[in-house]
C-alpha positions in Angstrom: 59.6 129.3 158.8 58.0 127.1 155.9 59.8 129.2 153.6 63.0 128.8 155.4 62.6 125.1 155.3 61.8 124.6 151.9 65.0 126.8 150.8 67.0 124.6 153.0 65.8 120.8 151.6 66.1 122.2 148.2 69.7 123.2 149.0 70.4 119.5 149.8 70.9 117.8 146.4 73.6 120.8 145.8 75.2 120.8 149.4 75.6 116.9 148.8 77.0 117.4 145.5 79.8 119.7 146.7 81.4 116.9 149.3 84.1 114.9 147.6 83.1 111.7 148.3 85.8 108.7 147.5 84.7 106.6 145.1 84.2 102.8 145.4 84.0 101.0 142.0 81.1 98.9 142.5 83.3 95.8 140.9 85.4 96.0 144.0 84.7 93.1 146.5 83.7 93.8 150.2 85.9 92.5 152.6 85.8 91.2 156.5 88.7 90.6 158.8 89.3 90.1 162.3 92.6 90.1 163.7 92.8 86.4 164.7 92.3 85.4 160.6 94.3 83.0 158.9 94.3 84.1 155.5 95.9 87.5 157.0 99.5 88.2 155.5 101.3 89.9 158.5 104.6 91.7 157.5 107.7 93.2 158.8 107.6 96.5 160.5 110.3 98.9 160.3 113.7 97.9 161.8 112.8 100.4 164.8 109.9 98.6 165.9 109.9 96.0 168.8 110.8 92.4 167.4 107.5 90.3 166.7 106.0 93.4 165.6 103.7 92.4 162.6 101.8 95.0 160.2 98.8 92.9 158.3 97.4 94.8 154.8 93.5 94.9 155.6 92.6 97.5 152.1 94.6 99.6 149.9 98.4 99.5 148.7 100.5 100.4 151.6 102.6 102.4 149.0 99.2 104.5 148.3 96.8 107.1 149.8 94.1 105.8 152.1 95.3 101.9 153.6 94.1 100.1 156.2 95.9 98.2 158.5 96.3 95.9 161.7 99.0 97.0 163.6 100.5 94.1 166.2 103.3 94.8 168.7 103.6 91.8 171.6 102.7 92.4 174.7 104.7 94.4 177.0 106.5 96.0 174.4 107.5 99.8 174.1 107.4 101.8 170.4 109.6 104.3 170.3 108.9 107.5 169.6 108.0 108.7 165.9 105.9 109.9 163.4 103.8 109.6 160.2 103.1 111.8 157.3 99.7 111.2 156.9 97.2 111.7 160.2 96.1 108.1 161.6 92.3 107.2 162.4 92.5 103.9 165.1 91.0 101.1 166.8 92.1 99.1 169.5 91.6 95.7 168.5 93.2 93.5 171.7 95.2 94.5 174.3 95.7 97.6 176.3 97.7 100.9 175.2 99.3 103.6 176.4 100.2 106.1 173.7 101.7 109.5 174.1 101.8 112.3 172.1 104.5 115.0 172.3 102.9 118.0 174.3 99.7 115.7 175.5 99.3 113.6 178.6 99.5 109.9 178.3 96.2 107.9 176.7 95.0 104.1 177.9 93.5 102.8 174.7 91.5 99.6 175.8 89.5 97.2 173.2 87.5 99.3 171.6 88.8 102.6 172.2 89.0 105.1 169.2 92.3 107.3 168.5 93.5 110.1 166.3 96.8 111.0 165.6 97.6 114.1 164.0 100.2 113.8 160.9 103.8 114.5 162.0 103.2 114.5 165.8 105.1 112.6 167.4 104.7 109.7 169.5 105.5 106.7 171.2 103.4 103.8 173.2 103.9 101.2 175.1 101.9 97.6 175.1 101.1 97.2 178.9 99.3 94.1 178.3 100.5 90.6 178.6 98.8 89.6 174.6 99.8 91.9 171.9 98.2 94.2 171.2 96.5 95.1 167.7 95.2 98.2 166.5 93.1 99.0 163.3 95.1 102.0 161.6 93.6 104.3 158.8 96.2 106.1 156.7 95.0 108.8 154.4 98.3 109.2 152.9 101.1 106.1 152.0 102.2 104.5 155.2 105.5 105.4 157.0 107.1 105.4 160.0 109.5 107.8 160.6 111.8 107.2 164.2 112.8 110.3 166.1 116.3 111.3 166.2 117.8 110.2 169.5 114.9 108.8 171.1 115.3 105.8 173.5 114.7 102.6 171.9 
């Protein structure tokens, strides 16, 4: 067994040297937002999108792989159905949720509440709260937004 052991932590340093870890300059500042913030720059979303719909650049270049982003539709508000190329990695911020997937029962995402969204599956949500809602979104890929074909708007 101590043989065993010792052949495993000795693996370690070339295990961990196999992962392909992103890289952060060192030069490149930290950063902290909530979604209240002033200094946030909140954007159009795609003509598709509910009106009041705001997207605010947290890291990265939208036009990029891996950006982060605050996503705000107003409350009460449906987003049609679509997809993205890239999977998403989210956070409810405020608000409350309810995202569908094609093929996969209806989700109520509440403060808090963690999501992943395959790339290219679509889906739609509606904002069943009376405040917007916000919600963090990871892209690994350049952000999009692609509207299904004859969906209801």
């Amino acid at each position: 067994m101590l043989k065993l052991l010792k052949m495993v932590f000795s693996a370690l340093p070339i295990l961990a040297g196999s992962f392909a870890w992103a890289e952060t300059p060192a030069s490149e500042p930290s950063v902290t937002f909530t979604a209240k913030d002033a200094q946030l720059k909140w954007g159009p979303c795609p003509p598709f999108l509910p009106k009041g719909c705001g997207i605010a650049v947290l890291h990265g270049d939208p036009a990029k792989d891996n950006v982060d982003v605050f996503f705000k539709v107003p409350g009460k508000s449906t987003i049609p159905l679509h997809w993205h190329t890239s999977p998403e990695r989210m956070v409810l911020v405020a608000g409350e949720l309810h995202v569908t997937y094609e093929g996969q029962k209806k989700a109520v995402l509440k403060s808090g509440t963690y999501a992943y969204g395959p790339a290219k599956k679509a889906h739609s949500a509606y904002c069943a709260s009376k405040v917007p809602c916000v919600l963090f979104i990871a892209f690994e890929s350049p952000l999009d937004a692609t509207p299904v074909e004859g969906a209801a708007k």
